[in-house]
N, C-alpha and C positions, 0 to 999 in steps of 0.2 A: 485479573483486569476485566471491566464489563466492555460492554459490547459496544460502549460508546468510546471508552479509550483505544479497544481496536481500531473504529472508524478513524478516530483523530491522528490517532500514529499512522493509520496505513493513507491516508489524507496527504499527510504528511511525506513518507518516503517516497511516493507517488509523485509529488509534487518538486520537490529534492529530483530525484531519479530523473525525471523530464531536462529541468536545468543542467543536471551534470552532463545529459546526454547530449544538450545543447552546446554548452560550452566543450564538448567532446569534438563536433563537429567544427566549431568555430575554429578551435585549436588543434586542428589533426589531431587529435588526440584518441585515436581509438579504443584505447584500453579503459580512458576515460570515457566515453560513450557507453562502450558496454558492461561499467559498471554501474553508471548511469540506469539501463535497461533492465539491469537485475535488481535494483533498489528499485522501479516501477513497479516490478512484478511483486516485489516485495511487499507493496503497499497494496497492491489490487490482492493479496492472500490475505492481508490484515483484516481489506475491508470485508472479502469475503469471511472472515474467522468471527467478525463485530456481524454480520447478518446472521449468522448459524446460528451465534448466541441467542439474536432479539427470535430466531423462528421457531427455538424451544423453547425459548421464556414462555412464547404465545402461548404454545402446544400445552406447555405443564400449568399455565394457568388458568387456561379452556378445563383441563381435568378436572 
């Protein structure tokens, strides 16, 4: 996958992730919260996985 599917998937579970966590709190639902929190986290590795990609692309292109 390139580095812009990373961004959009990790966009994505990020986005996702916030709402569950939301509705987690809304609903006492804690287990639902903090799976909520780890589908964030999830998305914030994505996007960092879609930057790593575009800072090598740079790197091997500059070569």
């Amino acid at each position: 996958m390139g580095s812009t599917g990373d961004k959009v998937k990790g966009m994505t579970n990020e986005a996702v992730g916030n709402v569950k966590q939301a509705a987690g709190r809304a609903m006492d639902n804690p287990k639902m919260e903090v799976e909520g929190a780890l589908q964030e986290r999830k998305g914030e590795a994505q996007q960092l996985k879609g930057d790593a990609k575009d800072a090598i692309k740079k790197t091997v292109d500059r070569a």
